[in-house]
C-alpha positions as CSV (number, residue, x, y, z in Angstrom):
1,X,-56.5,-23.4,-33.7
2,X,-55.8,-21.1,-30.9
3,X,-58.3,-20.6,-28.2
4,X,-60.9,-17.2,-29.4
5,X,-62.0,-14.9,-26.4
6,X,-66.0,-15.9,-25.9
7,X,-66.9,-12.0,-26.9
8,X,-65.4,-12.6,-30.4
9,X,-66.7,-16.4,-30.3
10,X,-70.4,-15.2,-29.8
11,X,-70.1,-11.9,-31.5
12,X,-73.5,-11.3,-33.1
13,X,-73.8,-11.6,-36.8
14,X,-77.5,-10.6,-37.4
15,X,-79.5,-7.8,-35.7
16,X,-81.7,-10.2,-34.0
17,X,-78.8,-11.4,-31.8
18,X,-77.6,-8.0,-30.7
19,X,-79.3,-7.4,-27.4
20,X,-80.6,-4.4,-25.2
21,X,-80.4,-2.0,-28.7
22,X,-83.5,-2.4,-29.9
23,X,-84.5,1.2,-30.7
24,X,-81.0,1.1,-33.1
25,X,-82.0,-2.2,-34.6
26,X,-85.6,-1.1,-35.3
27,X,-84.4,1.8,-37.5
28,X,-81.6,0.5,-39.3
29,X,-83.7,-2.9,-39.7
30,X,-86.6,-0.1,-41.7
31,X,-84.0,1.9,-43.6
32,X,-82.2,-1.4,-44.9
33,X,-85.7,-3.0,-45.9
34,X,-87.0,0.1,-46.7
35,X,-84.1,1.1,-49.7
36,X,-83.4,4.4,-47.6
37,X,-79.7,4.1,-46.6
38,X,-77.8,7.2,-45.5
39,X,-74.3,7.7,-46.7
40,X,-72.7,8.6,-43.3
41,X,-74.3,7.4,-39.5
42,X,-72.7,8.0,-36.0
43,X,-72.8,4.9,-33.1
44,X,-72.0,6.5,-30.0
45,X,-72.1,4.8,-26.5
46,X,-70.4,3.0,-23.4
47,X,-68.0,0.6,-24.3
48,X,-69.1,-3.4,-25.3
49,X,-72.6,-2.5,-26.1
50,X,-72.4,-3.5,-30.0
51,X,-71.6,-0.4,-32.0
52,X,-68.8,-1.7,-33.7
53,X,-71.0,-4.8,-33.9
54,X,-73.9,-3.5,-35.6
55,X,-71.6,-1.2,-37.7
56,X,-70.1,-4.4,-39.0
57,X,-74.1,-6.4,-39.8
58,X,-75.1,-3.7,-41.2
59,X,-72.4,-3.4,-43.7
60,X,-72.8,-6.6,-44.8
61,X,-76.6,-6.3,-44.9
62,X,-77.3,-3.0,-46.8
63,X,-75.0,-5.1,-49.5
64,X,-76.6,-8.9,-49.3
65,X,-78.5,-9.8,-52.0
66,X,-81.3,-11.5,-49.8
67,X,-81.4,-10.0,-46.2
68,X,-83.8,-12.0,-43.7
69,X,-86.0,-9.5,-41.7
70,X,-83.0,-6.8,-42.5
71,X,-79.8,-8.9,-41.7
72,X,-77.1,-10.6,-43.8
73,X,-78.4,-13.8,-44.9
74,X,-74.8,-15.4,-44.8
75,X,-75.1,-17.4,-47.7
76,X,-75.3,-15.7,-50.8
77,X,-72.3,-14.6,-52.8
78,X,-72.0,-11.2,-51.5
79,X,-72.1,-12.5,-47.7
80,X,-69.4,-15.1,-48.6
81,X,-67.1,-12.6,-50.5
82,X,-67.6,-10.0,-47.7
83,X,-66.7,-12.6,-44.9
84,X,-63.9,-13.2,-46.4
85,X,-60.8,-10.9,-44.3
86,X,-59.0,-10.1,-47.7
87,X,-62.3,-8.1,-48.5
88,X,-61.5,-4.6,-49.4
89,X,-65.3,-3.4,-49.9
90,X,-66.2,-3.0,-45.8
91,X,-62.8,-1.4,-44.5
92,X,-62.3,-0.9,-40.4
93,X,-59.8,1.3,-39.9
94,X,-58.7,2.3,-36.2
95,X,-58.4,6.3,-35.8
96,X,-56.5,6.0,-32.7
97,X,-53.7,4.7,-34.8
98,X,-54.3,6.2,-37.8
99,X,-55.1,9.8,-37.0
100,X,-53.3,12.0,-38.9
101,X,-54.3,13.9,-41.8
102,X,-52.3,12.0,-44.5
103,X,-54.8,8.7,-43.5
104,X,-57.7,10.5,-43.8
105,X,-56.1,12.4,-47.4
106,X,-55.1,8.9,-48.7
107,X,-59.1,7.7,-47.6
108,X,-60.2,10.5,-49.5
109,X,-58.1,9.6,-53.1
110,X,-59.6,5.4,-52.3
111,X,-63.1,6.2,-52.1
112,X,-63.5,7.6,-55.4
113,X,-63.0,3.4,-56.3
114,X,-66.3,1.4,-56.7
115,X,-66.4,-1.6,-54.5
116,X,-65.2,-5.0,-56.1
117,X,-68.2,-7.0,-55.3
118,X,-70.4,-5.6,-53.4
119,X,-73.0,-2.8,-53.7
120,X,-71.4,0.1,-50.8
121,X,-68.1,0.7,-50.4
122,X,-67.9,0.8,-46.2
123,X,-65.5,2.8,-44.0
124,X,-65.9,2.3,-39.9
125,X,-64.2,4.3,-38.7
126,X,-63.8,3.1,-34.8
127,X,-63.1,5.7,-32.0
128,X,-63.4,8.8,-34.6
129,X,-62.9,11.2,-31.4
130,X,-59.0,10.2,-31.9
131,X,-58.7,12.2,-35.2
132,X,-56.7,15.3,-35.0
133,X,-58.3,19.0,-36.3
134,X,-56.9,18.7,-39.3
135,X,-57.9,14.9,-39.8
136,X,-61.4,16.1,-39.7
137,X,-61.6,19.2,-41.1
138,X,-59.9,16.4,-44.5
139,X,-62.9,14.6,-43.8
140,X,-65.5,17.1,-43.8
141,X,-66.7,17.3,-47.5
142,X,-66.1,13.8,-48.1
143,X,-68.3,12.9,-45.2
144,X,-71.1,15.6,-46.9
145,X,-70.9,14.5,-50.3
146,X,-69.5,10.8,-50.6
147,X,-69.5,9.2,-54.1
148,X,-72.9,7.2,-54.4
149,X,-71.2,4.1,-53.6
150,X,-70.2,4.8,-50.5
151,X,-71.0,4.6,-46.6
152,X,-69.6,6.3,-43.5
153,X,-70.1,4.5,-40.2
154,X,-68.2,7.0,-37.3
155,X,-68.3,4.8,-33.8
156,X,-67.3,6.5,-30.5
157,X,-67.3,6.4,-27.1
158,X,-67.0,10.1,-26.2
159,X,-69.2,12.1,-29.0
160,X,-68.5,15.4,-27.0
161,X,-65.2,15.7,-28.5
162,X,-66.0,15.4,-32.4
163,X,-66.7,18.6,-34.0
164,X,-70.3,19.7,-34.7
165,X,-69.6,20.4,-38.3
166,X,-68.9,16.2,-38.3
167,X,-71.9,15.4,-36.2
168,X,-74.6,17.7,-38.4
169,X,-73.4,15.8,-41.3
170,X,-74.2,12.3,-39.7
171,X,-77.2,10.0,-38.5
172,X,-76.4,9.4,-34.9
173,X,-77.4,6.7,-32.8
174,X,-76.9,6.2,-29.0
175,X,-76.6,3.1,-28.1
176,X,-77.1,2.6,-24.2
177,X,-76.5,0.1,-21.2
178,X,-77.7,-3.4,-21.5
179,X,-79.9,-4.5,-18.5
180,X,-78.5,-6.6,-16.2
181,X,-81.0,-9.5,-17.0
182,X,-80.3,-9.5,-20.8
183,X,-76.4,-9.8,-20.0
184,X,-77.3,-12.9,-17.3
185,X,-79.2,-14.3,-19.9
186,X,-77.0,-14.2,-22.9
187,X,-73.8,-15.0,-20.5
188,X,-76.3,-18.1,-19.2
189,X,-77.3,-19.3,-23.2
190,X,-73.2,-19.3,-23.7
191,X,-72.5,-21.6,-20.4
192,X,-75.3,-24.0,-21.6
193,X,-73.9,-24.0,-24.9
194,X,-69.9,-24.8,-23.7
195,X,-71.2,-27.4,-21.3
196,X,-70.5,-25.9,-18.2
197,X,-72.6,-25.7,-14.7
198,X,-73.5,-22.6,-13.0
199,X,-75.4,-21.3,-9.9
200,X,-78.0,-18.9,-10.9
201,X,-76.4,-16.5,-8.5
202,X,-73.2,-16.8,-10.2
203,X,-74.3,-16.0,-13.6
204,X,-75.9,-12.7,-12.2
205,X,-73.2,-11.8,-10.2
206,X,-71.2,-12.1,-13.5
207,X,-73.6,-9.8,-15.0
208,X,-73.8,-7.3,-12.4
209,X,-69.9,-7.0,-12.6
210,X,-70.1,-5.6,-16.4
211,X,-72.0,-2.8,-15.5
212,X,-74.6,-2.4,-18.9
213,X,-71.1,-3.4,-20.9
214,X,-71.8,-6.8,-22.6
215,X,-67.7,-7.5,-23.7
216,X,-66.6,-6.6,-19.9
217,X,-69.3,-9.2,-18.2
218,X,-68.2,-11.8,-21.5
219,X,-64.6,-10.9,-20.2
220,X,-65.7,-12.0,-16.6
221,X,-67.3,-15.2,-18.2
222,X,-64.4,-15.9,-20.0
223,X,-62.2,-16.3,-16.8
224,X,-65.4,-17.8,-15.1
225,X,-65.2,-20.8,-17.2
226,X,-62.0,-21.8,-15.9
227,X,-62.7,-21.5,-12.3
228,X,-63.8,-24.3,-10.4
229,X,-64.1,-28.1,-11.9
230,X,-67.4,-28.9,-11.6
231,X,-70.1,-25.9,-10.9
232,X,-69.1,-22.6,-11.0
233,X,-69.9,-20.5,-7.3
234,X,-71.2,-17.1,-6.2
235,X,-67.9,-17.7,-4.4
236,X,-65.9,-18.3,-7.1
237,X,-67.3,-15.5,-9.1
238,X,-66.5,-13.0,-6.0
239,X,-63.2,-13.9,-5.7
240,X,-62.4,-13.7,-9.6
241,X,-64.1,-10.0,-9.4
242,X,-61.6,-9.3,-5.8
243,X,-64.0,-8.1,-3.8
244,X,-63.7,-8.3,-0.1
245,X,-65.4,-10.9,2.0
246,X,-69.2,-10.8,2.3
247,X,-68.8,-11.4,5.7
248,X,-66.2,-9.5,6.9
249,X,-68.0,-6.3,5.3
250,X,-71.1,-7.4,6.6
251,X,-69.7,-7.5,10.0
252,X,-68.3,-4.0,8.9
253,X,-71.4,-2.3,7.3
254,X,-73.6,-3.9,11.0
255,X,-70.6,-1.9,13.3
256,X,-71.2,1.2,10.9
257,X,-75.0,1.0,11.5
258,X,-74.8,0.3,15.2
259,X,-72.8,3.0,15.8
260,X,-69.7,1.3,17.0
261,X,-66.9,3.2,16.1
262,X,-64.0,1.1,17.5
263,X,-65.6,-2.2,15.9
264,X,-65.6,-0.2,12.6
265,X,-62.0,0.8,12.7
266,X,-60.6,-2.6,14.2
267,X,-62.4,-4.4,11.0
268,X,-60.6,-1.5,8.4
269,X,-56.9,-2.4,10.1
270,X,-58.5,-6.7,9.4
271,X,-59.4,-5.4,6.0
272,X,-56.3,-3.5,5.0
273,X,-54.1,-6.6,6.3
274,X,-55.6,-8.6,4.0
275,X,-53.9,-6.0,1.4
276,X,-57.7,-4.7,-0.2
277,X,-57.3,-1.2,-1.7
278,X,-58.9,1.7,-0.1
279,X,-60.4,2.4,-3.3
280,X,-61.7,-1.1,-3.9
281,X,-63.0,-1.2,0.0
282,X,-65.1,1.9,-0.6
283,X,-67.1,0.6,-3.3
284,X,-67.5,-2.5,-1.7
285,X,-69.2,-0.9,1.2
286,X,-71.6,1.1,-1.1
287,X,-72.6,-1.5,-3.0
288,X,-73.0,-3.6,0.2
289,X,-75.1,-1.0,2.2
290,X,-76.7,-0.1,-1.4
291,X,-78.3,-3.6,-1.4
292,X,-79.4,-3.6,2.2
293,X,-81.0,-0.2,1.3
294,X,-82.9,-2.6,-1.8
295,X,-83.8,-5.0,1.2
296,X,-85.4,-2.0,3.2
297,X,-87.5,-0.4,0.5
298,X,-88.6,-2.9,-2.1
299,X,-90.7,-5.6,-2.2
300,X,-89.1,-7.7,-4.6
301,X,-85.4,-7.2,-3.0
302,X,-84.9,-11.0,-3.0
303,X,-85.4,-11.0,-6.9
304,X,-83.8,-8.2,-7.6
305,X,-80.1,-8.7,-5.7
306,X,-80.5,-12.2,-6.7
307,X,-77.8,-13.3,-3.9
308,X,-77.7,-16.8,-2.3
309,X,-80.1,-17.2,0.8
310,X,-77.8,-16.7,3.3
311,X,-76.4,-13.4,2.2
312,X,-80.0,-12.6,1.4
313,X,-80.6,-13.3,5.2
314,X,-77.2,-11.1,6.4
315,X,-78.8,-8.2,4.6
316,X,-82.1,-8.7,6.1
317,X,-80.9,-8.1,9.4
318,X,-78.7,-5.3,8.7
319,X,-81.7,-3.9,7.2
320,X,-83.6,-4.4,10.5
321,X,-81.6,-2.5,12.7
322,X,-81.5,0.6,10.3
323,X,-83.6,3.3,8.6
324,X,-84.2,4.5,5.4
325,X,-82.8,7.9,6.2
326,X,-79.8,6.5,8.5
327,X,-78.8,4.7,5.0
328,X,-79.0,7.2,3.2
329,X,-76.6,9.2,4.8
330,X,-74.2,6.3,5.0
331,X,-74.3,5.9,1.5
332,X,-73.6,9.8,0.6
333,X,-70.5,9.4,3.1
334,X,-68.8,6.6,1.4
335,X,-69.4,8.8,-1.7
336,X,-67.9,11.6,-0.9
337,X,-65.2,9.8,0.6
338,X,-64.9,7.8,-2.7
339,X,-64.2,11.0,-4.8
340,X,-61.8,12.4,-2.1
341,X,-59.5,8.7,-2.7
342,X,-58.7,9.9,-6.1
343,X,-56.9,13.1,-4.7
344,X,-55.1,12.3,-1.6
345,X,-51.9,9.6,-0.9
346,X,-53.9,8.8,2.3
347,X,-56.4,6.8,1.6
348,X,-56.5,4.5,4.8
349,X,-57.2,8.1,6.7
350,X,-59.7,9.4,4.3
351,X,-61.6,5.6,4.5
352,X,-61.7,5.3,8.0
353,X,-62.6,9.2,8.8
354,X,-65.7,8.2,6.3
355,X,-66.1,5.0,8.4
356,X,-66.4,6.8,11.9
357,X,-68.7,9.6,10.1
358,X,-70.8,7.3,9.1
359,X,-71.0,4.8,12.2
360,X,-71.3,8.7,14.8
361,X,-74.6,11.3,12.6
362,X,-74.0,12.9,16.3
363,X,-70.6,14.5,15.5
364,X,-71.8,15.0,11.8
365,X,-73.8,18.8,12.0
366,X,-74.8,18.0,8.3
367,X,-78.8,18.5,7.4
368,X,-78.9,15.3,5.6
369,X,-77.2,13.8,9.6
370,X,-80.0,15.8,11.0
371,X,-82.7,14.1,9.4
372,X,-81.2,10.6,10.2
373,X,-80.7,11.3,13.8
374,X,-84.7,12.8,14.3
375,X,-85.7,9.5,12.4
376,X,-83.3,7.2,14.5
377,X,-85.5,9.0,17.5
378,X,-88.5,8.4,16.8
379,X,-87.9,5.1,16.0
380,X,-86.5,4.7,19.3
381,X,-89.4,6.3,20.9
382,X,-91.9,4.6,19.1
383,X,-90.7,1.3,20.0
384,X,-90.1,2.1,23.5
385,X,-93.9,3.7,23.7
386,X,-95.1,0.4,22.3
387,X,-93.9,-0.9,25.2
388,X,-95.8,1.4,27.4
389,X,-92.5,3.2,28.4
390,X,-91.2,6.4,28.1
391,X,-87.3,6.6,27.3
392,X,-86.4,9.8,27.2
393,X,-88.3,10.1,30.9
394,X,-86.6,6.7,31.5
395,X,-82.9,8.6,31.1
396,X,-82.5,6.7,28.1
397,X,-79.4,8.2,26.3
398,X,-79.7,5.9,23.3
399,X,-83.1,7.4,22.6
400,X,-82.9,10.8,23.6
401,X,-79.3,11.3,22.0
402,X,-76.9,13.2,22.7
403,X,-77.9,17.0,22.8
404,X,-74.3,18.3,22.0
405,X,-74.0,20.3,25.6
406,X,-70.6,20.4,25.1
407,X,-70.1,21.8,21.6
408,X,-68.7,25.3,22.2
409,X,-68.2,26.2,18.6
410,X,-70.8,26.8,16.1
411,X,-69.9,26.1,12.4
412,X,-72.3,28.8,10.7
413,X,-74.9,28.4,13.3
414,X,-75.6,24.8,12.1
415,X,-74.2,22.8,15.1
416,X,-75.9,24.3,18.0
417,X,-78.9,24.6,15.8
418,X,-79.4,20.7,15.2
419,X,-78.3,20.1,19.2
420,X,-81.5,22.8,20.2
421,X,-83.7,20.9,17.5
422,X,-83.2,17.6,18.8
423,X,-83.1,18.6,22.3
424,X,-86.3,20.2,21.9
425,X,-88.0,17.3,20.1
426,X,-86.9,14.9,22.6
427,X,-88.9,16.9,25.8
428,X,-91.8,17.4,23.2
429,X,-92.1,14.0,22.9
430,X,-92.0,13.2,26.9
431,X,-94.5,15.9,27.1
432,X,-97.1,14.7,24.9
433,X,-96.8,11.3,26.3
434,X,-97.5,12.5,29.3
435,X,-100.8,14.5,27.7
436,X,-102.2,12.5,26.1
437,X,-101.3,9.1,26.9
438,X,-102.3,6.8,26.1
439,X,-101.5,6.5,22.6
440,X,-102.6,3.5,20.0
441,X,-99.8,1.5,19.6
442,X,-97.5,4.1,20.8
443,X,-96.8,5.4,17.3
444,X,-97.7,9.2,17.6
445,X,-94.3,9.7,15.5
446,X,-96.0,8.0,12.5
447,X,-96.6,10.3,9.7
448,X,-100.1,8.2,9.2
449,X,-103.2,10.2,9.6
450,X,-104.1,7.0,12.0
451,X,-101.8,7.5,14.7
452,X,-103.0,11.2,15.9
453,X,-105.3,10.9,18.4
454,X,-108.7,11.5,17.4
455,X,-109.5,14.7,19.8
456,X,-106.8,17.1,21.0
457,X,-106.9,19.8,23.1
458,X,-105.8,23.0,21.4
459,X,-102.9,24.7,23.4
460,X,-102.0,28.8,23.6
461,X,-99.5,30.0,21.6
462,X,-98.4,31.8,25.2
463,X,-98.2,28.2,26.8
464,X,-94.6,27.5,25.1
465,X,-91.5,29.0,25.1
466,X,-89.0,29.8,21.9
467,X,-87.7,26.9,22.4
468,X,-90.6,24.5,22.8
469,X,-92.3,26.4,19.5
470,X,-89.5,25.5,17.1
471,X,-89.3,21.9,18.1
472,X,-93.0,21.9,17.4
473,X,-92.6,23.4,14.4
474,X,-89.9,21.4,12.9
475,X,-91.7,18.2,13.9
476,X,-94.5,19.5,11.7
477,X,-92.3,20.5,8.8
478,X,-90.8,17.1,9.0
479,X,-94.2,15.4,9.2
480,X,-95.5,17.2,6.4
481,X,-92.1,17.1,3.6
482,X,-92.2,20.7,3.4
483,X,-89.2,22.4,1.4
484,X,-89.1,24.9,4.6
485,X,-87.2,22.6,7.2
486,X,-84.1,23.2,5.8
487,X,-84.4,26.8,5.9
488,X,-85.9,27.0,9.3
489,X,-83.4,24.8,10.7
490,X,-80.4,26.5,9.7
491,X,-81.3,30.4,9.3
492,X,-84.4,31.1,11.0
493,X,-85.3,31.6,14.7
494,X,-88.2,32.1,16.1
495,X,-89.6,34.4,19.2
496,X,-92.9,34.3,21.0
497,X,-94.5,37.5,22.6
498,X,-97.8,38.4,22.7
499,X,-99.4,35.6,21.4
500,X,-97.7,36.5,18.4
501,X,-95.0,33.9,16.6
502,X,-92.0,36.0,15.0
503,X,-89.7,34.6,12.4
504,X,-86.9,36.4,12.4
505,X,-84.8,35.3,9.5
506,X,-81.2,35.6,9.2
507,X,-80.8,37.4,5.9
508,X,-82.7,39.1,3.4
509,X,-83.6,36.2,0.8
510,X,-84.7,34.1,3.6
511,X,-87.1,37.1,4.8
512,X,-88.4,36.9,1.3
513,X,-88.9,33.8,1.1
514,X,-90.9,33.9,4.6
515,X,-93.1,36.5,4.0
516,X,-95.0,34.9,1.3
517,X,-98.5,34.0,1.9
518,X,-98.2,30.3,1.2
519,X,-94.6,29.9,4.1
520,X,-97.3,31.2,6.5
521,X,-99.8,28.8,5.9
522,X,-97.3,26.2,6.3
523,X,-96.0,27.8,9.2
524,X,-99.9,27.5,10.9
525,X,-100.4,24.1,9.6
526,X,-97.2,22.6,11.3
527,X,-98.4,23.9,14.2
528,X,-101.8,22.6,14.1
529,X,-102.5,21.4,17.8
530,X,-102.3,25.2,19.1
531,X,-104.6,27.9,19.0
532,X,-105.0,30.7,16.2
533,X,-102.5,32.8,16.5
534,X,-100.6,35.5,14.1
535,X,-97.3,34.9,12.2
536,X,-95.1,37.8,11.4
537,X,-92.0,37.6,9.9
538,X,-89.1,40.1,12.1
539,X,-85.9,41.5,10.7
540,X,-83.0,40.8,12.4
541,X,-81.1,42.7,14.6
542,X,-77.8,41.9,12.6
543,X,-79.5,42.4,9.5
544,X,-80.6,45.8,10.2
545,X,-77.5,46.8,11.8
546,X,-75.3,45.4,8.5
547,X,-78.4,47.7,6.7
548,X,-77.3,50.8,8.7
549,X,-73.5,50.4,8.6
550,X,-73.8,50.1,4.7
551,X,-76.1,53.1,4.5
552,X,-74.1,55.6,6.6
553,X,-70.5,53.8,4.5
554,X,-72.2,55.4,1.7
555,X,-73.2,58.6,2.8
556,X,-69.3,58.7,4.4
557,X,-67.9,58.3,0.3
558,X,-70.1,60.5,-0.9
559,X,-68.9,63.0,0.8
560,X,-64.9,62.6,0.8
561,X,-64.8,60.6,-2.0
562,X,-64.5,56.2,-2.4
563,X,-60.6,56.7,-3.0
564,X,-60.2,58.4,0.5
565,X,-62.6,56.3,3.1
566,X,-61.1,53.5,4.1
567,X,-63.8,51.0,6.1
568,X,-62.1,48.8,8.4
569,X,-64.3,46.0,10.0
């Protein structure tokens, strides 16, 4: 006998053994025990999560004669007959093939036959999206109205291209991913059952690779079985699946997050010698500074990665020399990069453009690059306060940054707006060390209500300049999560005179938005450690000259007429 593929070998043949379904199991399980079958149901989903399977049990159990807790027995005559592949009284037929109207005519003519011997006459009809127009519009009223004997089962992978007249005549069912632990489980149950050794790690890895699609992780297995004599490896597993080397990327993903931009392009040229796809590279990184993101934030990172210990302990200490934030970023870069892959026939470019983006936030004027570089700061600054030293009054340029000087052009305002920002926050800093020093622990950059000092001296409004006010204020913002950063950061400056703080806004929405009651009192609150003061929101000079241009443009057409005036701007 010739050797079966282990997804058709271990193919479920009762509803208990189709896994990660449950809510579809639950209610066919009732309807079946129940008497209450339906004459035409739809199993949409992903590919390899088990609608053909379950179409295929429950045929066979809405016909056995005894069904055990809603499933096919197997072993009375009805079972037997219906296993048998000559059966005509369950009928699979493939629409992709079989498409045309004339199929679905000649369907129509056979199902007016009573089943041979069995109860329901059953069509699946796989991939039903595959039908033409006219296929389904054949279909319709038979799919409404069946004879009494029969039973529609319509599986597909992309329900947005069947017609709703089809869908509002069926019971539809949605079957979803499989959890990664259920597939390791099942894949681990099978290995036992062949014989064959496994790391733990293996197994998972295995199941990871399917992605929620049991037949593609059984595919993986199937190879996996093969591979290696004795016990099958994580190793083995990753170079089955053709990743790249765990340690060459994590010797990339630690110059990316260091910010060394000639060690990040020497290891693409090693990669792309070694003849891995752009493509293939770009998800390798993500998922590789995806799990060292795990590693940062959860407490259970070891359990869920399930990696051997020594990768475990790579990724801990790329997660120690990083940020949430700085991550983050990293991660949207190699996505964006990843869509741009599919359009262009340079990909090596595209990758290592991404690469140097992500390894340099301070040539990326992005708010999202922002936010990692104020984090990477404070960081910096907290650790070096720690140490009872100032860095930015040390002439640190790894903590202070670098403030841009000699950016000429401004892309929308957004460049030299981040440069000021920063700039500002990092002489903020030296100057409230040098207030109110000392600090506990040097962590006054800690959003925790423990690290402000427990008296401060309240400061005039008068004391600051423009400047100095807007790094306060975005340090607050920040602090607090407010929605308003973003705003204030990119379209809003601010003016002191008077002991009165003017926003002036850029456009009119913005100066909207401002002049609510509740931006105001976030505006005071950020800037908590200075005196009461007044907050008014001012137009701007552009704006109101824009304003005037348009007005007097229109008093110009009404008077000679819009088809004669001619603005030129």
């Amino acid at each position: 006998m010739s050797y079966l593929a282990l997804y058709r070998k271990y193919r479920p043949v009762k509803f208990d053994d189709l896994i990660g379904q449950e809510h579809v199991v639950r209610t066919l399980v009732n309807q079946i025990e129940s008497g209450r079958t339906g004459h035409a149901y739809l199993f949409t989903g992903t590919r390899g999560t088990g609608k053909t399977t379950a179409a295929k049990i429950f045929a066979k159990a809405i016909n056995c004669e005894r069904p055990v807790n809603g499933s096919p027995c197997g072993e009375c005559a009805t079972c037997k007959a219906l296993a048998d592949p000559s059966n005509i009284d369950v009928l699979e037929i493939d629409a992709a093939s079989n498409n045309g109207v004339n199929e679905i005519r000649e369907l129509r003519e056979n199902v007016q036959f009573p089943p041979v011997s069995a109860k329901f006459k059953v069509y699946i009809i796989d991939e039903v999206h595959m039908l033409s127009g006219a296929a389904f519009n054949a279909l319709l009223k038979t799919l409404e109205e069946p004879p009494e004997h029969a039973v529609f089962i319509l599986a597909t992978t992309e329900v947005h291209k069947i017609p709703a007249t089809i869908l509002s005549r069926c019971m539809r069912f949605d079957f979803r991913l499989v959890s990664t632990e259920k597939i390791a489980e099942l894949i681990a149950g099978i290995y036992d059952d062949l014989g064959k050794k496994y790391e733990k790690e293996a197994v998972a890895a295995i199941a990871r690779a399917g992605e929620g699609s049991v037949r593609d992780a059984l595919s993986v297995a199937d190879i996996a079985v093969s591979c290696g004599k004795d016990v099958l490896r994580y190793d083995d597993v990753t170079e089955i699946l053709g990743t790249s080397d765990f340690s060459s990327l994590a010797e990339f993903a630690g110059d990316v997050l260091s910010g060394n931009a000639g060690g990040v392009l020497e290891k693409v040229d090693k990669l792309a010698s070694q003849g891995k796809s752009m493509g293939v590279l770009t998800k390798d990184v993500s998922s590789l500074i995806r799990d060292v993101l795990v590693v940062k934030t959860c407490r259970d990172a070891e359990k869920i990665l399930a990696v051997p210990d020594s990768k475990y302990s790579a990724l801990k200490k790329l997660a120690d020399i990083t940020n949430e934030h700085r991550l983050l970023r990293v991660l949207g870069v190699f996505a964006d990069a990843e869509n741009s892959l599919k359009y262009s026939s340079r990909q090596r470019v595209i990758f290592e453009t991404a690469a140097v983006k992500a390894a340099r936030p301070d040539t990326d004027y992005d708010f999202d690059a922002l936010l990692s570089r104020i984090k990477t700061l404070e960081d910096k600054i907290s650790g070096a306060l720690g140490a009872g030293a100032c860095v930015p009054c040390a002439g640190n340029p790894a903590a202070v940054g670098k403030t841009g000087d000699a950016v000429e052009t401004d892309v929308n305002g957004a460049a030299k707006r981040a440069d000021v920002a920063e700039k500002t926050f990092s002489e903020q800093s030296c100057e409230r060390v040098k207030s109110d020093a000392p600090q506990p622990n040097g962590s006054f950059l800690n959003n925790s209500p423990q690290s402000e000092p427990q008296t401060q001296t309240l400061r005039d409004l008068s004391e600051f300049s423009d400047q100095e006010i807007k790094g306060r204020l975005l340090t607050g913002l920040r602090k607090a999560g407010s929605e308003m950063l973003s705003l204030v950061v990119q379209n809003v400056g601010v003016k002191v005179a008077g002991g009165v703080l003017y926003l002036v806004p850029s456009n009119e929405e913005d100066k909207s938005i401002l002049e609510k009651p509740t931006s105001l009192q976030t505006v005071k609150t950020a800037l908590s450690g200075i005196k009461d003061f007044t907050v008014s929101v001012k137009e701007s000079r552009n704006v109101r000259a824009a304003e005037e241009i348009d007005e007097a443009t229109d008093k110009i057409k009404k008077i000679f007429g819009e088809d004669i005036v001619i603005i030129k701007r």
